[in-house]
VOGUTOR-551852 format. One record per atom (N, C-alpha, C, O): residue in three letters; x negated, y, z negated. Coordinates in steps of 0.2 Angstrom, whole numbers, plus 5000, padded with zeros to 4 digits. Last residue first. Example, Ala and Ser with C-alpha at 12.3 -4.5 7.8 and 13.67 -1.06 7.14 Angstrom:
BEGIN
ser493649894965 ser493249954964 ser493650004961 ser493350064960 ala493449724961 ala493849784961 ala493449844961 ala492949834958 
***
This chain:
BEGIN
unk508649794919 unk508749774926 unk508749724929 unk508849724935 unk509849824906 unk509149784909 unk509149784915 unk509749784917 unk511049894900 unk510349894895 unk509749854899 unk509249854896 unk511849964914 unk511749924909 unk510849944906 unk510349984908 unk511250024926 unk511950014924 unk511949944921 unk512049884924 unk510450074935 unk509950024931 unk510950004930 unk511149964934 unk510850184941 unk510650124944 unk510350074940 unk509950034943 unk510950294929 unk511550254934 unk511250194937 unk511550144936 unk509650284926 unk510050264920 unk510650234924 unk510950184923 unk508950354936 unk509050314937 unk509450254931 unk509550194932 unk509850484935 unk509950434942 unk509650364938 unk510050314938 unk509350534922 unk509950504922 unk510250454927 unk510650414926 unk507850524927 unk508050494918 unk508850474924 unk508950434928 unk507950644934 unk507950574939 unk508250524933 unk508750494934 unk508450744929 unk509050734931 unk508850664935 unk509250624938 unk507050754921 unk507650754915 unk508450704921 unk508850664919 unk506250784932 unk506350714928 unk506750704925 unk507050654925 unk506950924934 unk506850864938 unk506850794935 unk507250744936 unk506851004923 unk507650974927 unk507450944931 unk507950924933 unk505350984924 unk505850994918 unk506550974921 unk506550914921 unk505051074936 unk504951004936 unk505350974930 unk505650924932 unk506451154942 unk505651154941 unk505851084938 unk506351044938 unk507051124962 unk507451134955 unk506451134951 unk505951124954 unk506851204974 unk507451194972 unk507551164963 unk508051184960 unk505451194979 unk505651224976 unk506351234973 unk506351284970 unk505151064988 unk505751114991 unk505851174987 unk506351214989 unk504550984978 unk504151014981 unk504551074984 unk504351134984 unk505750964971 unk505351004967 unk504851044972 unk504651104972 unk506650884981 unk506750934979 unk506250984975 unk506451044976 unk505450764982 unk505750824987 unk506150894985 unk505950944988 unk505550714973 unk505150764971 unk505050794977 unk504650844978 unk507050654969 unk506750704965 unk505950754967 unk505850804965 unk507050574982 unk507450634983 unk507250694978 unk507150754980 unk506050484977 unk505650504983 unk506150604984 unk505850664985 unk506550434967 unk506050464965 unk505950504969 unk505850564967 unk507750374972 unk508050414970 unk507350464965 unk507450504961 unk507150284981 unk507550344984 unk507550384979 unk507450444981 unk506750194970 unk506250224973 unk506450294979 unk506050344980 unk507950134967 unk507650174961 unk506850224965 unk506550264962 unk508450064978 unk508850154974 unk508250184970 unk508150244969 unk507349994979 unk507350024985 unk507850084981 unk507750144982 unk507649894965 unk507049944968 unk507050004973 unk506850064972 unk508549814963 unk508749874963 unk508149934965 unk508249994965 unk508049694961 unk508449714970 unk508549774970 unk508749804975 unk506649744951 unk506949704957 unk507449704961 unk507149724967 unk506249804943 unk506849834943 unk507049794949 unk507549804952 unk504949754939 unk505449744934 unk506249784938 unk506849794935 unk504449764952 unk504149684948 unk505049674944 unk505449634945 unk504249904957 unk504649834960 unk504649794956 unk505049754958 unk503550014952 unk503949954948 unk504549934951 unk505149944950 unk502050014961 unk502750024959 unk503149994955 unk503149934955 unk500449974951 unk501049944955 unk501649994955 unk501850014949 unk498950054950 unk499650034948 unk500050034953 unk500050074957 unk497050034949 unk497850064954 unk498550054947 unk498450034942 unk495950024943 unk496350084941 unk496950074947 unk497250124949 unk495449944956 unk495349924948 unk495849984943 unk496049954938 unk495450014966 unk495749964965 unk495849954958 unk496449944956 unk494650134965 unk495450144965 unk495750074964 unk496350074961 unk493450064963 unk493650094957 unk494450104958 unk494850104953 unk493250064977 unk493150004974 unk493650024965 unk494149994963 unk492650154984 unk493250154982 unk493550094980 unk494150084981 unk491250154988 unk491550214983 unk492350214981 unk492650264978 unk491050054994 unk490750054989 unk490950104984 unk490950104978 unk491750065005 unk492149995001 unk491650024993 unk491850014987 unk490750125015 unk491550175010 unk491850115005 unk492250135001 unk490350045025 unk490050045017 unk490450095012 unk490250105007 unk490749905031 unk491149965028 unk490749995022 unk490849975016 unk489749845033 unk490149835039 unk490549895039 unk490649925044 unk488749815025 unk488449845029 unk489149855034 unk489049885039 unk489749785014 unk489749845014 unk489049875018 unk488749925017 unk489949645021 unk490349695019 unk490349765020 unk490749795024 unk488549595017 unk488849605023 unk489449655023 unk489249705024 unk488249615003 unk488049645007 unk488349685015 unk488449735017 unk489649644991 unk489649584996 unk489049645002 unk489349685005 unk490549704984 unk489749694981 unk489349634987 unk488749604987 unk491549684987 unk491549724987 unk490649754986 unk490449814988 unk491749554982 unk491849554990 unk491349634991 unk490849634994 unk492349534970 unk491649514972 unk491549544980 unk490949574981 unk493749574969 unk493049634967 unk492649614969 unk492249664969 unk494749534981 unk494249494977 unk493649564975 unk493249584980 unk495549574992 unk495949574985 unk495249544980 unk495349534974 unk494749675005 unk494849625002 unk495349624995 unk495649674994 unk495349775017 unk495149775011 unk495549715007 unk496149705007 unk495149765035 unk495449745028 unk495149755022 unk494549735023 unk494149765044 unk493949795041 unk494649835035 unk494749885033 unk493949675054 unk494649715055 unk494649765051 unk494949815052 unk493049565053 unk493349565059 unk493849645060 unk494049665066 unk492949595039 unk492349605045 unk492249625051 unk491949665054 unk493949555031 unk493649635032 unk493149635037 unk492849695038 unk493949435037 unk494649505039 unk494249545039 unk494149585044 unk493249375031 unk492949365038 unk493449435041 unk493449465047 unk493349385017 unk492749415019 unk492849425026 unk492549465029 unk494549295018 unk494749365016 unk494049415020 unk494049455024 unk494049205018 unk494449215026 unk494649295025 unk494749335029 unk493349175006 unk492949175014 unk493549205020 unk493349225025 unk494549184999 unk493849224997 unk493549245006 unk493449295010 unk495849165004 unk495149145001 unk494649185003 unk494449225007 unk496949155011 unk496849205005 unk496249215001 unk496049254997 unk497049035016 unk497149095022 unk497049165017 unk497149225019 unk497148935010 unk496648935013 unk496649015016 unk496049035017 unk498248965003 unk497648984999 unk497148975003 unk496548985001 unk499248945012 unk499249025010 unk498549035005 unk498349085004 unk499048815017 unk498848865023 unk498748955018 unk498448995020 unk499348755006 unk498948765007 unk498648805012 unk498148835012 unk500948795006 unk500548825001 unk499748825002 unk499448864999 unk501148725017 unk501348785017 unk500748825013 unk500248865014 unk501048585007 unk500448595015 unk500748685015 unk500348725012 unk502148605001 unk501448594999 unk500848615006 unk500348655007 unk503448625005 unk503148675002 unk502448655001 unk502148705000 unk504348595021 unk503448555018 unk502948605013 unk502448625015 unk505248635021 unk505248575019 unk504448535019 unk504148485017 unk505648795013 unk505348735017 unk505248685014 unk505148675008 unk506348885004 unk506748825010 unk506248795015 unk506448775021 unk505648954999 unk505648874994 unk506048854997 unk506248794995 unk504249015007 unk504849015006 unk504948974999 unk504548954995 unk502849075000 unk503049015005 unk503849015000 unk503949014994 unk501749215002 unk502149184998 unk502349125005 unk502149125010 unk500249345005 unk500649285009 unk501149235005 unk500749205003 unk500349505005 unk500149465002 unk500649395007 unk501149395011 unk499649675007 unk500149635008 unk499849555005 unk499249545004 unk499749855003 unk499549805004 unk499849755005 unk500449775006 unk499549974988 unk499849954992 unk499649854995 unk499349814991 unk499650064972 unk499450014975 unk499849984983 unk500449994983 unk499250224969 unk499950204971 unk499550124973 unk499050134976 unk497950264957 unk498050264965 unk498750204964 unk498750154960 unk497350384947 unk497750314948 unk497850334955 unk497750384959 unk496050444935 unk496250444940 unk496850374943 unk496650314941 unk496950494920 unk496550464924 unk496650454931 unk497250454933 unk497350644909 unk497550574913 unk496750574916 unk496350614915 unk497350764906 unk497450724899 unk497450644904 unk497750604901 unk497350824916 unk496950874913 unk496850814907 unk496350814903 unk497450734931 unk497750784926 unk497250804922 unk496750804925 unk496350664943 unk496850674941 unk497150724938 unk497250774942 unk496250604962 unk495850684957 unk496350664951 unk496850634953 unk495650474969 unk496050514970 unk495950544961 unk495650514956 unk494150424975 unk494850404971 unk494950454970 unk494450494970 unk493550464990 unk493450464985 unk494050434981 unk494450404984 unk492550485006 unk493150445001 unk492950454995 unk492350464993 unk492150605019 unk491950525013 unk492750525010 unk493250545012 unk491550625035 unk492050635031 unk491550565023 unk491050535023 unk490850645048 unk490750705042 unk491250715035 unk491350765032 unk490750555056 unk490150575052 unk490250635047 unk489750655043 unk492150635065 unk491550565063 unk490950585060 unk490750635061 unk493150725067 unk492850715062 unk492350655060 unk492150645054 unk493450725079 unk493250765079 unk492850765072 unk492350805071 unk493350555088 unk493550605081 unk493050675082 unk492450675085 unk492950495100 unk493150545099 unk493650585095 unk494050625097 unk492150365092 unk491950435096 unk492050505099 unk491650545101 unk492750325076 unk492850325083 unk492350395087 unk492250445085 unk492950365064 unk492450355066 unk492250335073 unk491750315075 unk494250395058 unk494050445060 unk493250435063 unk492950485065 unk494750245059 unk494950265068 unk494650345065 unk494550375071 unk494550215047 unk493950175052 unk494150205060 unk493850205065 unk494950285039 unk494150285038 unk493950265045 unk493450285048 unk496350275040 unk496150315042 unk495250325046 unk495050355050 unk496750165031 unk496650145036 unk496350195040 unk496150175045 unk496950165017 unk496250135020 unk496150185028 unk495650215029 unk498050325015 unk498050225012 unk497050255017 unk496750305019 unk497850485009 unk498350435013 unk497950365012 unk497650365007 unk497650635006 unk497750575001 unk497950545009 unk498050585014 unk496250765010 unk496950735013 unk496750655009 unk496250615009 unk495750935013 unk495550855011 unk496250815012 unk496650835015 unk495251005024 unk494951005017 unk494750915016 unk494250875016 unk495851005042 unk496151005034 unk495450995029 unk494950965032 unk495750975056 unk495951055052 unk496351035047 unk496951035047 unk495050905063 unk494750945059 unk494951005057 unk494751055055 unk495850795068 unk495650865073 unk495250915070 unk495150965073 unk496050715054 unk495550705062 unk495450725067 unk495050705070 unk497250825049 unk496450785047 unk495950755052 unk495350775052 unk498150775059 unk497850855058 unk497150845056 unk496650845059 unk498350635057 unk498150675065 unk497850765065 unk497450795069 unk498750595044 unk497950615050 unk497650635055 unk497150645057 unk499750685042 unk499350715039 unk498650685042 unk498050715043 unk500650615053 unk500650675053 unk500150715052 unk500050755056 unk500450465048 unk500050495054 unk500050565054 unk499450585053 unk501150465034 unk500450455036 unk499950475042 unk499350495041 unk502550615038 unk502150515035 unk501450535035 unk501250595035 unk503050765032 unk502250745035 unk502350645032 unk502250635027 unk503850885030 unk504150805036 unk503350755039 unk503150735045 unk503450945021 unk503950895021 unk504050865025 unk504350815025 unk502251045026 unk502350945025 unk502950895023 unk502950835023 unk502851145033 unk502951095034 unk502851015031 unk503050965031 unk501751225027 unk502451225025 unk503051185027 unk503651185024 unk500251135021 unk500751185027 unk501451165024 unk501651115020 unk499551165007 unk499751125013 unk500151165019 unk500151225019 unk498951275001 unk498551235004 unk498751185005 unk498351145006 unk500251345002 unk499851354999 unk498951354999 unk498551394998 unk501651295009 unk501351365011 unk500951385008 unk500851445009 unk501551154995 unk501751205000 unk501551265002 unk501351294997 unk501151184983 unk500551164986 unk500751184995 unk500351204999 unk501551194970 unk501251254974 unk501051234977 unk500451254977 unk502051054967 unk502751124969 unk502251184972 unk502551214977 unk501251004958 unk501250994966 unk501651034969 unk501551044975 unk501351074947 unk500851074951 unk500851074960 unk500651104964 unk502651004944 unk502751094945 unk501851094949 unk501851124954 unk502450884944 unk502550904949 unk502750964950 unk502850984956 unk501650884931 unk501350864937 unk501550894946 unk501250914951 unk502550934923 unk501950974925 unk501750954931 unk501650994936 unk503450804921 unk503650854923 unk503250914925 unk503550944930 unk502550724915 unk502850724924 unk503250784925 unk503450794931 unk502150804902 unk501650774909 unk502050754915 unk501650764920 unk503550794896 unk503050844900 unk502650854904 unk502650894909 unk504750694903 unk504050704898 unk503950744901 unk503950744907 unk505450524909 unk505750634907 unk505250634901 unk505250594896 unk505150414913 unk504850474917 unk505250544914 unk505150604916 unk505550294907 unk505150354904 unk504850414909 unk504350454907 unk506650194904 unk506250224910 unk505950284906 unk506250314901 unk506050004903 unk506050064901 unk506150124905 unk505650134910 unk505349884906 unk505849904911 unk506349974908 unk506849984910 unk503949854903 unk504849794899 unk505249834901 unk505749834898 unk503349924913 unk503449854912 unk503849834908 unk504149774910 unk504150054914 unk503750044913 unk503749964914 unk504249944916 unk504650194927 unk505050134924 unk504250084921 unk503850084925 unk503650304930 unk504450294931 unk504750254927 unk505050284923 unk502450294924 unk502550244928 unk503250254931 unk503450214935 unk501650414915 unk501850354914 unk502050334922 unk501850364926 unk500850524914 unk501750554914 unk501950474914 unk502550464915 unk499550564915 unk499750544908 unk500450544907 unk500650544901 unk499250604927 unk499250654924 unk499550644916 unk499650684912 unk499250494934 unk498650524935 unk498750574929 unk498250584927 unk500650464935 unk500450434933 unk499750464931 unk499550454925 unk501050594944 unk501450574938 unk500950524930 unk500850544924 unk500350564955 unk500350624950 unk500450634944 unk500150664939 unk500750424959 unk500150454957 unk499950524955 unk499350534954 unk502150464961 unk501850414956 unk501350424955 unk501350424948 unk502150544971 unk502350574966 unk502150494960 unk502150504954 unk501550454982 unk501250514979 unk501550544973 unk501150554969 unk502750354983 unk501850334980 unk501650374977 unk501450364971 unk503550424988 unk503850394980 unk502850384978 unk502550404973 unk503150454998 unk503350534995 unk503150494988 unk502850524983 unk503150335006 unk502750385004 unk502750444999 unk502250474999 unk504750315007 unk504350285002 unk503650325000 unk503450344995 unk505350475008 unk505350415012 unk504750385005 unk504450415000 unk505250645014 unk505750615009 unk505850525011 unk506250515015 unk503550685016 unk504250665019 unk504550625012 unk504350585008 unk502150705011 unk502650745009 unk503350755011 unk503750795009 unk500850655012 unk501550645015 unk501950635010 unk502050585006 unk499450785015 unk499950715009 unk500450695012 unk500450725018 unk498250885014 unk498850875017 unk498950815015 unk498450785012 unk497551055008 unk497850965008 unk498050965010 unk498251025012 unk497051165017 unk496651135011 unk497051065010 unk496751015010 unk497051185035 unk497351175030 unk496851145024 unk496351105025 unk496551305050 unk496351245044 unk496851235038 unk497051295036 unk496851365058 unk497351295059 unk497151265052 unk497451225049 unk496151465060 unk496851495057 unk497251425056 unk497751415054 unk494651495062 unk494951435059 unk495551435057 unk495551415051 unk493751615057 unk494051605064 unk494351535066 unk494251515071 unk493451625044 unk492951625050 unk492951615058 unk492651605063 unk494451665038 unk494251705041 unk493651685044 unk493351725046 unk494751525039 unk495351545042 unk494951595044 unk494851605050 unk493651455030 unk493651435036 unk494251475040 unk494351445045 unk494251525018 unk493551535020 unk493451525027 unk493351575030 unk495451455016 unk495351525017 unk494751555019 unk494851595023 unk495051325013 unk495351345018 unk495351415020 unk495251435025 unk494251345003 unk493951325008 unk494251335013 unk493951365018 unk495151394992 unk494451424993 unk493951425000 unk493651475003 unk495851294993 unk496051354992 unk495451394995 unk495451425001 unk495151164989 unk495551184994 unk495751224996 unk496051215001 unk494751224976 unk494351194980 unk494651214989 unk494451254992 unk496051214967 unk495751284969 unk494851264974 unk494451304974 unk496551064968 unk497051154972 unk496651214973 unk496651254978 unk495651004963 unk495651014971 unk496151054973 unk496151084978 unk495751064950 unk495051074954 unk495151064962 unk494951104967 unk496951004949 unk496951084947 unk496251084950 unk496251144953 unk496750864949 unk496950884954 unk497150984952 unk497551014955 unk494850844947 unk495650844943 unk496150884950 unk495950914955 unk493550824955 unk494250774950 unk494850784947 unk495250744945 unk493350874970 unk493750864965 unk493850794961 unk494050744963 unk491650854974 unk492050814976 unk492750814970 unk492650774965 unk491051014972 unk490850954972 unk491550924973 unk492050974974 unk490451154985 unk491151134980 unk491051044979 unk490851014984 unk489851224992 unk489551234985 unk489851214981 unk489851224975 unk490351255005 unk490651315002 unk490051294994 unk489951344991 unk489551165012 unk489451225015 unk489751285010 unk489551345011 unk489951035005 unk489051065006 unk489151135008 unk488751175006 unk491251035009 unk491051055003 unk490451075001 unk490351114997 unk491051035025 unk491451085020 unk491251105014 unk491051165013 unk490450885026 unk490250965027 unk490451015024 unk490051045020 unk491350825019 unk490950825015 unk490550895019 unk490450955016 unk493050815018 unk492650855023 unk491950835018 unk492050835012 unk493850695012 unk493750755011 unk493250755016 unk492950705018 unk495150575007 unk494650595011 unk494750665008 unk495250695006 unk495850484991 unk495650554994 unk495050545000 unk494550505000 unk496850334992 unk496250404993 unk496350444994 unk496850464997 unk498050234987 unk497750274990 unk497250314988 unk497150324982 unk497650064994 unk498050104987 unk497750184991 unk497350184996 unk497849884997 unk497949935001 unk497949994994 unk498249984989 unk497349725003 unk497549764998 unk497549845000 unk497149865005 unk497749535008 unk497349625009 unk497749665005 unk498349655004 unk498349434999 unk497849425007 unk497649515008 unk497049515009 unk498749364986 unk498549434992 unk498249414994 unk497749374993 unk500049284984 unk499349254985 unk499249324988 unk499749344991 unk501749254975 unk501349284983 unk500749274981 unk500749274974 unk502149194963 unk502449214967 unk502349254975 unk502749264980 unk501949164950 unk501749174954 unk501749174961 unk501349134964 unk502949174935 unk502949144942 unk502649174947 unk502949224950 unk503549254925 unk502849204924 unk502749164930 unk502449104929 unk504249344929 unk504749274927 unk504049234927 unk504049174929 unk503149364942 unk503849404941 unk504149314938 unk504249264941 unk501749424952 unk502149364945 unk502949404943 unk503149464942 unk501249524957 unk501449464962 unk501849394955 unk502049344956 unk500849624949 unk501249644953 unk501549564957 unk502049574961 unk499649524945 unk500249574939 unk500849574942 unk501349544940 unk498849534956 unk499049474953 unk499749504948 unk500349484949 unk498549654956 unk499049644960 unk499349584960 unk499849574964 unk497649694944 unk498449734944 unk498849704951 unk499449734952 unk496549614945 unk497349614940 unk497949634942 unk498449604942 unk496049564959 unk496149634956 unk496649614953 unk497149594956 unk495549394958 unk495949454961 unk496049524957 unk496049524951 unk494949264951 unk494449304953 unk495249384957 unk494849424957 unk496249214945 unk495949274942 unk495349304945 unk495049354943 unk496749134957 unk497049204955 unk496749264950 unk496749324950 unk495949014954 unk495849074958 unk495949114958 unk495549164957 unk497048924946 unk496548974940 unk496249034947 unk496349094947 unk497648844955 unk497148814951 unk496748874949 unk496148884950 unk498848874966 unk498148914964 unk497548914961 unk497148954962 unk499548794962 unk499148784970 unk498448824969 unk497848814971 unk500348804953 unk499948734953 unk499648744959 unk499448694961 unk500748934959 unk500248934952 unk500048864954 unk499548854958 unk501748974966 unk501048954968 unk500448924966 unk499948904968 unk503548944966 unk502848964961 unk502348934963 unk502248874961 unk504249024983 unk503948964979 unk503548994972 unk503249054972 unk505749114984 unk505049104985 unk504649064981 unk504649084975 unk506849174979 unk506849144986 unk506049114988 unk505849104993 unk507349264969 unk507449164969 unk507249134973 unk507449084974 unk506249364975 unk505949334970 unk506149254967 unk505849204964 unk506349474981 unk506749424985 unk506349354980 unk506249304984 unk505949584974 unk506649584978 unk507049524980 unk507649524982 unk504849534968 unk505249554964 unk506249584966 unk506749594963 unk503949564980 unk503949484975 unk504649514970 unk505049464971 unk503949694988 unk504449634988 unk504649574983 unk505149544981 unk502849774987 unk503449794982 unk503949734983 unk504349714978 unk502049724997 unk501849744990 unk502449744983 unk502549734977 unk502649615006 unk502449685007 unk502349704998 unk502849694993 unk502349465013 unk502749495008 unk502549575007 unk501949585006 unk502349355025 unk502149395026 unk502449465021 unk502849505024 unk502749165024 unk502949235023 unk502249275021 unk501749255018 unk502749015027 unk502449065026 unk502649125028 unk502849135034 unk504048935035 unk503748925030 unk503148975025 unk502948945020 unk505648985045 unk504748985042 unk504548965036 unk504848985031 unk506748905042 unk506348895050 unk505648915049 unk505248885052 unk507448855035 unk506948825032 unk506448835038 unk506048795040 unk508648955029 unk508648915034 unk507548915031 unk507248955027 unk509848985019 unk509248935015 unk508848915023 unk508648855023 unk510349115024 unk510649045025 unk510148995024 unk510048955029 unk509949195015 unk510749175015 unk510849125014 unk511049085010 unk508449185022 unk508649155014 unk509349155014 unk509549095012 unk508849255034 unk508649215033 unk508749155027 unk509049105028 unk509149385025 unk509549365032 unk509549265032 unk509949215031 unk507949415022 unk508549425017 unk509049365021 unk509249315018 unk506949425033 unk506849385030 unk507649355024 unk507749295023 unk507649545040 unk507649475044 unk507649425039 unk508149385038 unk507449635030 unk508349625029 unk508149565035 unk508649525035 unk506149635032 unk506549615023 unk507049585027 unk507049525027 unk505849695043 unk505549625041 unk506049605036 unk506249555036 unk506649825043 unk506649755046 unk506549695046 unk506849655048 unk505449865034 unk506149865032 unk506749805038 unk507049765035 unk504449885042 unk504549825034 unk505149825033 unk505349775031 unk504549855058 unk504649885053 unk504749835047 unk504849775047 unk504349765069 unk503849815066 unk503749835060 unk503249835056 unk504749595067 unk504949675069 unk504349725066 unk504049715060 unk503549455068 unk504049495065 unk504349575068 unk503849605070 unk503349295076 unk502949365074 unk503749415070 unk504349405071 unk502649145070 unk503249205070 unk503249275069 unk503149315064 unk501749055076 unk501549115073 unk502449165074 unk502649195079 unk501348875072 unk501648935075 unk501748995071 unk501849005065 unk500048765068 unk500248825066 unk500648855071 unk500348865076 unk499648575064 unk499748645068 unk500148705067 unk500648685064 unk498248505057 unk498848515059 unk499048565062 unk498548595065 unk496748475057 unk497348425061 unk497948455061 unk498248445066 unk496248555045 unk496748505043 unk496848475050 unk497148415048 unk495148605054 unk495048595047 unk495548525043 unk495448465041 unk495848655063 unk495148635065 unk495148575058 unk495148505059 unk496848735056 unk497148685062 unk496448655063 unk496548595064 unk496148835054 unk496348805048 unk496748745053 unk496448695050 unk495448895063 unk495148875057 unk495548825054 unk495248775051 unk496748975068 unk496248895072 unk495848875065 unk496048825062 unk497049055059 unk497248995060 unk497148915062 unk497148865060 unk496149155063 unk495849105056 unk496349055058 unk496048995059 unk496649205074 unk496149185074 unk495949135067 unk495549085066 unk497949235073 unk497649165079 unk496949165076 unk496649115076 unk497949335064 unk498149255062 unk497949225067 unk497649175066 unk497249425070 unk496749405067 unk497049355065 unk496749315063 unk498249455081 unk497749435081 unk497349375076 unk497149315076 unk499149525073 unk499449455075 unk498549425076 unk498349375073 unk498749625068 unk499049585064 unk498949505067 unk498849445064 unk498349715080 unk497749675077 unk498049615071 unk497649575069 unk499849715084 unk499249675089 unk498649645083 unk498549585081 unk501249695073 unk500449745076 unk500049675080 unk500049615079 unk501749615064 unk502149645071 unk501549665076 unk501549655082 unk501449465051 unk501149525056 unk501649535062 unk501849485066 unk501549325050 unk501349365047 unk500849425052 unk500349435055 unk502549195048 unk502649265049 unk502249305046 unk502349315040 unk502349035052 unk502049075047 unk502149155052 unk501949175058 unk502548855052 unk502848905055 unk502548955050 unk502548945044 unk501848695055 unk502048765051 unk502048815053 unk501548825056 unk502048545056 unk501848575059 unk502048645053 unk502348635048 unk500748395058 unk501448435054 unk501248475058 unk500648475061 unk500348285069 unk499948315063 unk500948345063 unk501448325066 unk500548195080 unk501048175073 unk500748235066 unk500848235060 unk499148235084 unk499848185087 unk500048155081 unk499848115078 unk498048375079 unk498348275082 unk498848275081 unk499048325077 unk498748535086 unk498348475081 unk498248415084 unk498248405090 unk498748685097 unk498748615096 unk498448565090 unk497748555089 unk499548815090 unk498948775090 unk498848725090 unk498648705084 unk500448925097 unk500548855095 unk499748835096 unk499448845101 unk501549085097 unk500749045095 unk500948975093 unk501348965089 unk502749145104 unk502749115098 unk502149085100 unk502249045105 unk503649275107 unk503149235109 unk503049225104 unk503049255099 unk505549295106 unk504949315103 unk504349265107 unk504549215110 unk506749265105 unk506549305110 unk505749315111 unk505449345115 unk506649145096 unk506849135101 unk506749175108 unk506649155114 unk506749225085 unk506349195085 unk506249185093 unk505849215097 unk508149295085 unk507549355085 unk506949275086 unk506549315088 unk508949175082 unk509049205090 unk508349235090 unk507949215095 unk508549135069 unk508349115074 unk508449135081 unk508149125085 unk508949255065 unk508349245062 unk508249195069 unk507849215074 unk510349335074 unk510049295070 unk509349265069 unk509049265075 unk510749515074 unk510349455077 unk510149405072 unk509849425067 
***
């Protein structure tokens, strides 16, 4: 299906301007509350300039979204002019998208470093974040008042934490409880987790910034001989087929310890018919013995083609729509996590989310996948982390011949001395 046929089938948002105002087309978001909150700042921005906004809504899937977008750019078509870019993209689709810097006037430094960082590729800034994403630890805080266990830091304290707990609560009559749960499915989440083990444990990044790969070392090699025991141990035996919902849906009927997954959880376990309301917290995630805590960065960001024909107003919709203020009114209305550390310290805020106060730090410590440096070749290079620590977690090969055999994959997929 063509970019425009899929437009065409689609509802499409129009908000009236003045007569002869411009107009601008913006994909941003598949989900109800996505689409939502752009009608709603958009009006703002339609109030503001006079102009007019249509909303091109996109397929669910991110994966979908790329290969519409990919599709698109082939044929230079110039039908959207704001994009909806997924964390790891600036670097995939990186000749196709405007440099925002002369729009940005310096802004960009009030942002969490690391995702400015991640949004530059070729000294060209490249997408605006609009919301931020990385991963946590939830945990039981009853549980742990009740066993005497403080909030793991290392991930060897949360193995025998959750060990302890889980066991405890089985002979109390609790055969469903589990001590972690992670997504442990062979798919990009697998790649996050084993990066933040990796990385957390002083084992580096897979591929570094001048595009090196350094994943064969002892510390990533340990990391995941660690996480090797966690099946049938204090996860279930199944987590290999656990995404993100898998692992909250158990964690929100109250039968897990603790459990990594993104933001989004915090706000549907406080619903009233969680089983777990009131009795969970956040934490940044545990590290190594010689590392720091890291979290997998995620999130999404706004870029403007470079086949529109109106780059500058585009661009302006991407910095009014990334601002400070519109960012605060997301996390309000929706409870988005802002890209501005100021935000964070922002009353309002954190009368609305006050969990933003204790994970504030995963931002500032996160790391990007290395999409930036390994660019269209990312999605192999991310396959072939996600197949490495599926097999280790599967017990199939130790940690040692894992890194040492991804080293080689990914030395095939780079093919040549640069990416």
């Amino acid at each position: 299906m063509t970019f425009k046929r899929y437009a065409a089938a689609l509802a499409l948002a129009l908000f009236g301007g003045a007569a002869g105002a411009a107009e601008i087309t913006i994909a941003c978001g598949s989900v109800g509350a996505d689409v939502e909150i752009c009608r709603t700042l958009m009006k703002e921005w339609t109030a503001r300039t006079g102009n007019q906004v249509r909303i091109f809504v996109t397929p669910n899937s991110s994966t979908d979204q790329l290969a519409l977008y990919r599709q698109q750019f082939g044929a230079k078509s110039d039908e959207v002019d704001v994009l909806m870019v997924d964390v790891v993209w600036p670097g995939i689709i990186k000749e196709h998208l405007l440099d925002l810097t002369p729009y940005a006037k310096g802004v960009q430094k009030e942002h969490f470093p690391a995702i400015i960082a991640n949004n530059t590729v070729g000294g060209k800034l490249l997408a605006m974040p609009w919301f931020t994403d990385a991963g946590l630890l939830f945990y039981r805080k009853d549980l742990l008042d009740k066993y005497h266990e403080p909030v793991p830091a290392t991930w060897s304290a949360l193995t025998a934490a959750a060990r302890k707990i889980q066991d405890g609560e089985r002979k109390a009559g609790n055969p469903d409880m589990q001590g972690y749960l992670y997504e442990g499915k062979a798919y990009e989440g697998l790649s996050c987790n084993a990066l933040e083990w990796i990385a957390s444990s002083g084992g580096g990044t897979i591929v570094d910034a001048s595009g090196k790969i350094t994943v064969n070392n002892a510390a990533a090699a340990q990391a995941l001989d660690l996480a090797a025991t966690w099946p049938g141990t204090i996860a279930p035996k199944n987590v290999s087929s656990f995404a993100e919902e898998e692992a909250r849906n158990i964690f929100q009927n109250g039968n897990a310890v603790f459990m990594r997954n993104w933001s989004y959880p915090w706000t549907l376990a406080q619903r009233a018919d969680s089983k777990v309301k009131g009795k969970i917290g956040v934490a940044v995630l545990p590290h190594g013995a010689n590392g720091k805590s890291v979290a997998a960065l995620g999130g999404w960001q706004l870029a403007v083609s470079k086949y529109s024909r109106q780059p500058a107003l585009a661009a302006d919709l991407v910095m009014f729509l990334t601002s400070k203020e519109m960012q605060k009114k997301r996390a309000l209305l929706v409870g988005s996590l802002p890209t501005y550390p100021a935000l964070y310290r922002d009353p309002e805020v954190l009368k609305a989310a006050p969990y933003f106060a204790s994970v504030v730090e995963a931002f500032n410590t996160a790391v990007a996948r290395p999409s930036t440096v390994t660019a269209d070749k990312y999605n192999a290079v991310s396959s072939a982390l996600w197949n490495t620590a599926s097999a280790t977690l599967a017990g199939r090969v130790k940690g040692a011949a894992a890194v040492q055999q991804l080293e080689k994959d990914l030395i095939k997929v780079r093919r040549g001395p640069r990416w």
